[in-house]
Each structure stands twice: as structure tokens, then as C-alpha cells.
PyMOL Python script that loads the backbone (N, CA, C, O; Angstrom):
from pymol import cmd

cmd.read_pdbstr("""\
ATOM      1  N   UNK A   1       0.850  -1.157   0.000  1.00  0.00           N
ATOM      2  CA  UNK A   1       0.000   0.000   0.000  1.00  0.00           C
ATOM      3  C   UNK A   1       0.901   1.226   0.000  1.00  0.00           C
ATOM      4  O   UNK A   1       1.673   1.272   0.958  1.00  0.00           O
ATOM      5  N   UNK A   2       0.979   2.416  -1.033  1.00  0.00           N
ATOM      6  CA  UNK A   2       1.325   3.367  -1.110  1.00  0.00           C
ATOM      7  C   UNK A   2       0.602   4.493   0.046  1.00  0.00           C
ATOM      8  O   UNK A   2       1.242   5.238   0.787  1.00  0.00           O
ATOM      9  N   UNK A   3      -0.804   4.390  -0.030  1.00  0.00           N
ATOM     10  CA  UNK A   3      -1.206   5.717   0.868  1.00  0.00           C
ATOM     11  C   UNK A   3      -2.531   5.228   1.385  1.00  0.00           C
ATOM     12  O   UNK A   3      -3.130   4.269   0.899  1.00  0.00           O
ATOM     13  N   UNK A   4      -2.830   5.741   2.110  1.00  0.00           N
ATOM     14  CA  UNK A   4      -3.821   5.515   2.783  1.00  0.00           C
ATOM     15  C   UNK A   4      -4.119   4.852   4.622  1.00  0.00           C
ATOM     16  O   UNK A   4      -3.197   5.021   5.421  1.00  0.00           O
ATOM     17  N   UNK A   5      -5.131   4.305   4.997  1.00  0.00           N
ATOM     18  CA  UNK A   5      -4.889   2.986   5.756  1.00  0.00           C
ATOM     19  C   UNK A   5      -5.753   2.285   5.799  1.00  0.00           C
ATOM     20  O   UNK A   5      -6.875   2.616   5.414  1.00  0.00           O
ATOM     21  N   UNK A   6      -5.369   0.701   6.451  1.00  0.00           N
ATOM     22  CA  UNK A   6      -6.678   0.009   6.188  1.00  0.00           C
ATOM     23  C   UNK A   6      -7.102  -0.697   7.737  1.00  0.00           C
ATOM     24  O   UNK A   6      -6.034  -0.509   8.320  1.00  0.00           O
ATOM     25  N   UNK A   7      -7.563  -1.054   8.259  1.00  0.00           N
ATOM     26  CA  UNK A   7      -7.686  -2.616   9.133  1.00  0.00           C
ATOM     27  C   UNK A   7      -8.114  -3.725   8.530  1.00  0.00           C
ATOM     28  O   UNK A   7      -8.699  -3.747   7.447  1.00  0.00           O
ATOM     29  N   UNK A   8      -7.823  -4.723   9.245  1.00  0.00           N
ATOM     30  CA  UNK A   8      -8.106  -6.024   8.743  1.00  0.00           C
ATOM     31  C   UNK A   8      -9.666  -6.208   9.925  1.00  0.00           C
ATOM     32  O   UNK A   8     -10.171  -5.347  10.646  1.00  0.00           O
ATOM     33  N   UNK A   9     -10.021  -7.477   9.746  1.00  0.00           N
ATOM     34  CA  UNK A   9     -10.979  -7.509   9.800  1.00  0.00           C
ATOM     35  C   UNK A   9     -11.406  -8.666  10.752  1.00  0.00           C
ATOM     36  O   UNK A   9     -12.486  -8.849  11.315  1.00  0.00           O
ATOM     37  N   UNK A  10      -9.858  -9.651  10.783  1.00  0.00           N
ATOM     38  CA  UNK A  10      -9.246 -10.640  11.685  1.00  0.00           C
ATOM     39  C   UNK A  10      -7.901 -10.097  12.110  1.00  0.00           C
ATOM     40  O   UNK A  10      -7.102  -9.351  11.544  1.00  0.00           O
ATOM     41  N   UNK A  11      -7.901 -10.597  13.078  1.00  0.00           N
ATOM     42  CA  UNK A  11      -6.650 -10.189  14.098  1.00  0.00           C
ATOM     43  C   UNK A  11      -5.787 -10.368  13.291  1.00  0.00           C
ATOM     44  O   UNK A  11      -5.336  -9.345  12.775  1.00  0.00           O
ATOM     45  N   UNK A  12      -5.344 -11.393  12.954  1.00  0.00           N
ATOM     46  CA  UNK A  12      -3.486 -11.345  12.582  1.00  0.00           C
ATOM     47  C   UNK A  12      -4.145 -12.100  10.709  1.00  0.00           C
ATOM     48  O   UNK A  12      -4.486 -13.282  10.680  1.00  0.00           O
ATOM     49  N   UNK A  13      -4.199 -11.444   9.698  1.00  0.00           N
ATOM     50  CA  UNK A  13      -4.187 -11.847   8.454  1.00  0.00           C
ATOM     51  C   UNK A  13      -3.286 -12.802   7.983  1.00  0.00           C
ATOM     52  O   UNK A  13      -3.552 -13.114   6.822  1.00  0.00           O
ATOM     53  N   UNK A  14      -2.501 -13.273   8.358  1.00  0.00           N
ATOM     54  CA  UNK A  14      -1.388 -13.784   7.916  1.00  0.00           C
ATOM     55  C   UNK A  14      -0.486 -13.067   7.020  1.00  0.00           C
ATOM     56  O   UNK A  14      -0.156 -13.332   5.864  1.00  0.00           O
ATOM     57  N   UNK A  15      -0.165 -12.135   7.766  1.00  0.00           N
ATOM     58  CA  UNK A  15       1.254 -11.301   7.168  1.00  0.00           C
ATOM     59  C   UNK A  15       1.921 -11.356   8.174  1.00  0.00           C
ATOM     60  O   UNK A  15       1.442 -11.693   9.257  1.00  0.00           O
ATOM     61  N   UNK A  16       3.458 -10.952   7.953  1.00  0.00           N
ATOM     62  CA  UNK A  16       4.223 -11.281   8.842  1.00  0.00           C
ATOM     63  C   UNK A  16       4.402  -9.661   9.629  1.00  0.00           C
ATOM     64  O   UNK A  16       3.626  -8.814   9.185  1.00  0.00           O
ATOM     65  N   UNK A  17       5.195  -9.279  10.552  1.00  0.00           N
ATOM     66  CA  UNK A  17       5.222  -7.955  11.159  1.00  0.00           C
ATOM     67  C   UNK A  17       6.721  -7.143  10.102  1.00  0.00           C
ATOM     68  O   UNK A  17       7.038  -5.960  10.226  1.00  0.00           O
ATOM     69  N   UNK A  18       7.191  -7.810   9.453  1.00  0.00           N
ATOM     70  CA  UNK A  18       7.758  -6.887   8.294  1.00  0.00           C
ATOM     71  C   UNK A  18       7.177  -6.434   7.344  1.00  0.00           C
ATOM     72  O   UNK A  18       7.523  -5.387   6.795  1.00  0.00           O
ATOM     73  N   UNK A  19       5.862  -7.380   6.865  1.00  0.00           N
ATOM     74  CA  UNK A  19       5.250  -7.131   5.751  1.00  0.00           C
ATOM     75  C   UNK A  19       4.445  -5.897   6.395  1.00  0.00           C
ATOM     76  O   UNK A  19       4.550  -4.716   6.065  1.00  0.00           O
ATOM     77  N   UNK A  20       3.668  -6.410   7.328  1.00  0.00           N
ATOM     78  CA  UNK A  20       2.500  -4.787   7.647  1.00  0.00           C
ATOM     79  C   UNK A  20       3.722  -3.387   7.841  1.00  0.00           C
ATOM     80  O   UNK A  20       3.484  -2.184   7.742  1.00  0.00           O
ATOM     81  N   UNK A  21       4.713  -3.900   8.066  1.00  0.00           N
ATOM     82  CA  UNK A  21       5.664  -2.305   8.047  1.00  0.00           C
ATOM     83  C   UNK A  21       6.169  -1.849   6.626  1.00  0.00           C
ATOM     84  O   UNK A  21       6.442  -0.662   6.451  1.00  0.00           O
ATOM     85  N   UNK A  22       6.284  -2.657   5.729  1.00  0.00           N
ATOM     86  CA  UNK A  22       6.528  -2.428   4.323  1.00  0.00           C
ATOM     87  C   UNK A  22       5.249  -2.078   3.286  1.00  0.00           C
ATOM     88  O   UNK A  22       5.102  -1.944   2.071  1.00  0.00           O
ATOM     89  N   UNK A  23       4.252  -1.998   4.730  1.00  0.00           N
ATOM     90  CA  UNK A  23       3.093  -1.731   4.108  1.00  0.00           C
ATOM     91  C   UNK A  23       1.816  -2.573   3.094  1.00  0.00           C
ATOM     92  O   UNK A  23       0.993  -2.229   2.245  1.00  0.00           O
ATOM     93  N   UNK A  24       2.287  -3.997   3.851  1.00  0.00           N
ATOM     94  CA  UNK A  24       1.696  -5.445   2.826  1.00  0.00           C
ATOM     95  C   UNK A  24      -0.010  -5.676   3.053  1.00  0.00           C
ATOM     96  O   UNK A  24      -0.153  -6.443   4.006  1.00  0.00           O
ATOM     97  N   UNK A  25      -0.805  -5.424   2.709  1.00  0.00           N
ATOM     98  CA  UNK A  25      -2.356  -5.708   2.857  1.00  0.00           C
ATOM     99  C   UNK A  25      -2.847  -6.928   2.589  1.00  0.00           C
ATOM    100  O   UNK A  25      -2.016  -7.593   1.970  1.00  0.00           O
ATOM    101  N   UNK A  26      -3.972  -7.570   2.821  1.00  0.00           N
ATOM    102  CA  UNK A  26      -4.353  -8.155   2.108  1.00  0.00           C
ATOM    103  C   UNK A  26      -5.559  -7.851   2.105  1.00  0.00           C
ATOM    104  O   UNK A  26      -6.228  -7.843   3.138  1.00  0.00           O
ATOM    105  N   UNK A  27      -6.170  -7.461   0.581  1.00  0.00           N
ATOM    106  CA  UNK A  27      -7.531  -6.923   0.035  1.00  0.00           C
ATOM    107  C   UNK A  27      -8.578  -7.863   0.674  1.00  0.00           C
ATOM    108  O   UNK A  27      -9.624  -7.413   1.142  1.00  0.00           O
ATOM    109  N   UNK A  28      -8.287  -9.117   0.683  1.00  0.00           N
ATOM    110  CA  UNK A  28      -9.450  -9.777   0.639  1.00  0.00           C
ATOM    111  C   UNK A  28     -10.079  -9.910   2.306  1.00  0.00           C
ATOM    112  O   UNK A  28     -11.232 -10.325   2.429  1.00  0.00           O
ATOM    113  N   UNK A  29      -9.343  -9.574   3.454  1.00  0.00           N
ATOM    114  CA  UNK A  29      -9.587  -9.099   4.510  1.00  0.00           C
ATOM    115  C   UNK A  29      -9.578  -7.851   5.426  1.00  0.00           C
ATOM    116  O   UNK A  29      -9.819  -7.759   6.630  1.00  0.00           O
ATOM    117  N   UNK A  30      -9.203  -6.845   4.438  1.00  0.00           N
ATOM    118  CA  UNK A  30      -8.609  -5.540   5.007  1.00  0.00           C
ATOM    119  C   UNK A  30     -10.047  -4.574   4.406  1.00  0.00           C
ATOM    120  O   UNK A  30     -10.388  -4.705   3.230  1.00  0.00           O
ATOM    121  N   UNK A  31     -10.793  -3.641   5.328  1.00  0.00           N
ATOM    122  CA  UNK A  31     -11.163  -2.538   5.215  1.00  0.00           C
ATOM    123  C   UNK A  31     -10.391  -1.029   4.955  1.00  0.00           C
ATOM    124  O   UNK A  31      -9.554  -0.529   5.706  1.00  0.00           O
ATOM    125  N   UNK A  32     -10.667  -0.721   4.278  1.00  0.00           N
ATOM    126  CA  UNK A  32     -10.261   0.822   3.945  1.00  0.00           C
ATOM    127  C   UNK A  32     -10.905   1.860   4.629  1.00  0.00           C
ATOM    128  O   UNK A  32     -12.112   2.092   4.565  1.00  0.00           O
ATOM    129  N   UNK A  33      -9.706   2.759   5.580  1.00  0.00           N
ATOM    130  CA  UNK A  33     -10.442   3.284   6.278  1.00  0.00           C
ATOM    131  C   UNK A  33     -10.159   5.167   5.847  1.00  0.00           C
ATOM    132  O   UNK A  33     -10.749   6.111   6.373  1.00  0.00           O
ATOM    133  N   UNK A  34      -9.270   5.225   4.943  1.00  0.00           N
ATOM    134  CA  UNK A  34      -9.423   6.480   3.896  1.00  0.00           C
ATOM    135  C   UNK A  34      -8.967   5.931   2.603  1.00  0.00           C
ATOM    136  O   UNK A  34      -8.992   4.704   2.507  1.00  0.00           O
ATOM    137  N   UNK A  35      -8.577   6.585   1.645  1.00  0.00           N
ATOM    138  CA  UNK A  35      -8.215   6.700   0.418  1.00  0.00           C
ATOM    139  C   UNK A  35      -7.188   5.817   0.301  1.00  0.00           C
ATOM    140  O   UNK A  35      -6.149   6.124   0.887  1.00  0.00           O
ATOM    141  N   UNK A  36      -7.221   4.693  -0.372  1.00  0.00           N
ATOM    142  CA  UNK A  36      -6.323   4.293  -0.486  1.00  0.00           C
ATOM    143  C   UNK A  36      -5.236   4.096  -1.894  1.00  0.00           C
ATOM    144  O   UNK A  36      -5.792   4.284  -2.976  1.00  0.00           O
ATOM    145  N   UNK A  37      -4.158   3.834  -1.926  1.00  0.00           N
ATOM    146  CA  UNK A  37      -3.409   3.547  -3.484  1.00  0.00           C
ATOM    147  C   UNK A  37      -2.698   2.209  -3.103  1.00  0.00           C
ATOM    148  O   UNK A  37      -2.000   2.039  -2.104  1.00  0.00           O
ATOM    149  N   UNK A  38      -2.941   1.445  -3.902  1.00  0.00           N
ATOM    150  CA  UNK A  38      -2.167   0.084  -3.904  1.00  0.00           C
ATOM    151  C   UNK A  38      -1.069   0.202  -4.815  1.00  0.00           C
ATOM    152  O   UNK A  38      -0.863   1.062  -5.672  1.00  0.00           O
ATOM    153  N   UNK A  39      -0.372  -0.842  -4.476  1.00  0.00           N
ATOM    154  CA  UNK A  39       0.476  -1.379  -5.483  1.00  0.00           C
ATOM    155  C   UNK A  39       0.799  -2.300  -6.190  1.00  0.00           C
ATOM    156  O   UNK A  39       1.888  -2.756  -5.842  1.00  0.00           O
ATOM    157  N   UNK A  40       0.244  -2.934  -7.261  1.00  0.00           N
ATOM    158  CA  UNK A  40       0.526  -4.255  -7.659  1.00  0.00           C
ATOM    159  C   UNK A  40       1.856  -3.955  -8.218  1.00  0.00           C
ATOM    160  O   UNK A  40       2.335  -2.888  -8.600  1.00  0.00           O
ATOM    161  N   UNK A  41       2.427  -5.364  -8.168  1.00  0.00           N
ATOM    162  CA  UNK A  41       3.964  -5.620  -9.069  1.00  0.00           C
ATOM    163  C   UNK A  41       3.630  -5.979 -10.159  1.00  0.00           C
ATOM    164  O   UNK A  41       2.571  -6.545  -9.888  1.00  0.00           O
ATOM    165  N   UNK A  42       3.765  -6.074 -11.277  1.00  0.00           N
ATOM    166  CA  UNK A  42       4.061  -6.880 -12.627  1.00  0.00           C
ATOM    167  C   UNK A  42       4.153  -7.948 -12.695  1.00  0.00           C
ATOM    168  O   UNK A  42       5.135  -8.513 -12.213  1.00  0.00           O
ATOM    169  N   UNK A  43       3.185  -8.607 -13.306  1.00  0.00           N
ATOM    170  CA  UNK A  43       3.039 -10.271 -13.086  1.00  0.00           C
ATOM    171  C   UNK A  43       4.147 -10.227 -14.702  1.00  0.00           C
ATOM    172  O   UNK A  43       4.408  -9.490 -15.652  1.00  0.00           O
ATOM    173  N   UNK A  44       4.515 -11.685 -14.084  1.00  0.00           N
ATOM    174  CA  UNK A  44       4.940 -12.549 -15.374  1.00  0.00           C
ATOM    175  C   UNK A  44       4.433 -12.423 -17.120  1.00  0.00           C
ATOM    176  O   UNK A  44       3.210 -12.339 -17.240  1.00  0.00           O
ATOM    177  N   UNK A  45       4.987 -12.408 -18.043  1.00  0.00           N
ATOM    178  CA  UNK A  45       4.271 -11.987 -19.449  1.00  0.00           C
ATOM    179  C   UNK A  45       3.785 -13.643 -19.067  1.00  0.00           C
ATOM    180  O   UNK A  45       4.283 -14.347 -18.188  1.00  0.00           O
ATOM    181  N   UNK A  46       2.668 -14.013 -20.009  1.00  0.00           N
ATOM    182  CA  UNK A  46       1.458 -14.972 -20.384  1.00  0.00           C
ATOM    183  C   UNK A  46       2.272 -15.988 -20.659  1.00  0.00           C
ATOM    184  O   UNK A  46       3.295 -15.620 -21.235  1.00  0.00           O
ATOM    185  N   UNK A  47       2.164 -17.581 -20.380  1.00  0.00           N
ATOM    186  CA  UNK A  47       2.834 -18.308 -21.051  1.00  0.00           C
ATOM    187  C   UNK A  47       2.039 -18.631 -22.312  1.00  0.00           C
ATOM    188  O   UNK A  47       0.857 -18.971 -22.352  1.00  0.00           O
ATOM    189  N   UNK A  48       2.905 -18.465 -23.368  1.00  0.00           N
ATOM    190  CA  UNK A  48       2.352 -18.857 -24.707  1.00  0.00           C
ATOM    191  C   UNK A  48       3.011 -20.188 -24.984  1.00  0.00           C
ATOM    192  O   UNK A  48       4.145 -20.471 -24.596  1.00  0.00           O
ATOM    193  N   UNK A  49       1.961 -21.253 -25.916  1.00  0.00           N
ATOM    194  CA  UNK A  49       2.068 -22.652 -26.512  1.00  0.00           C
ATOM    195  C   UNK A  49       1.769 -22.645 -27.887  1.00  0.00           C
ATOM    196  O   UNK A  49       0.761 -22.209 -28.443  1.00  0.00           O
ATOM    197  N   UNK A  50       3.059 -23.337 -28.511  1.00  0.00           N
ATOM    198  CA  UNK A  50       2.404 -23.279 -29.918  1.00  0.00           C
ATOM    199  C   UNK A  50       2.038 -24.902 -30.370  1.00  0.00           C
ATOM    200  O   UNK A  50       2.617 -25.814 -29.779  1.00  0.00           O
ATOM    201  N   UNK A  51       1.140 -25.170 -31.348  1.00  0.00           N
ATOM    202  CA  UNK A  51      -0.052 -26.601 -31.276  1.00  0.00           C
ATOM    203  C   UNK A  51       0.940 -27.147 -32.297  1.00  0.00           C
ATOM    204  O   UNK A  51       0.605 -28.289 -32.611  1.00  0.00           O
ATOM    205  N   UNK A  52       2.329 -26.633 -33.092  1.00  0.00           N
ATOM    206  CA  UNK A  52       2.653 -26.998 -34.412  1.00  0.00           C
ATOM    207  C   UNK A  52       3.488 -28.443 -33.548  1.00  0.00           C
ATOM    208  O   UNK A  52       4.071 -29.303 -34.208  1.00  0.00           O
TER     209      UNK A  52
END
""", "prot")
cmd.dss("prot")
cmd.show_as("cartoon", "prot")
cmd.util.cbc("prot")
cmd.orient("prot")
């Protein structure tokens, strides 16, 4: 998370206490409690298969 803050929604999400200081969320249990900006990383390019 770039800005904002959130709570979770269960006590301990399963992040570790470096991750919540590096600012690590997890969406799928965390409330937003102002504005927030995430950050995704860059997934992997697509694996492509060719049928020849």
C-alpha cells in the first residue's frame, strides 16, 4: 500500500510484522479506512504454446 490505511478484519491476516511495516495488505480481509493507493507488481508476461 502506497497511501492511505486500512484494518483487517481478523486479528493477525497472515502477514508477517515486516510485511505490515513495508506496508503489505491483504484486500481480501482488510477494510479501507481512507483513500487508499495500492500497489501491484508486474506479473509474469502470459505463457504462450504453440499446437505446431
Amino acid at each position: 500500500m502506497l497511501q492511505g490505511r486500512v484494518h483487517h478484519r481478523i486479528e493477525w491476516p497472515g502477514l508477517s510484522a515486516d510485511e505490515k511495516a513495508e506496508g503489505w495488505v491483504l484486500p481480501c480481509v482488510a477494510v479501507a479506512d481512507s483513500d487508499v493507493v495500492l500497489w501491484q507488481p508486474l506479473s509474469s508476461p502470459p505463457c504462450t504454446t504453440s499446437s505446431a
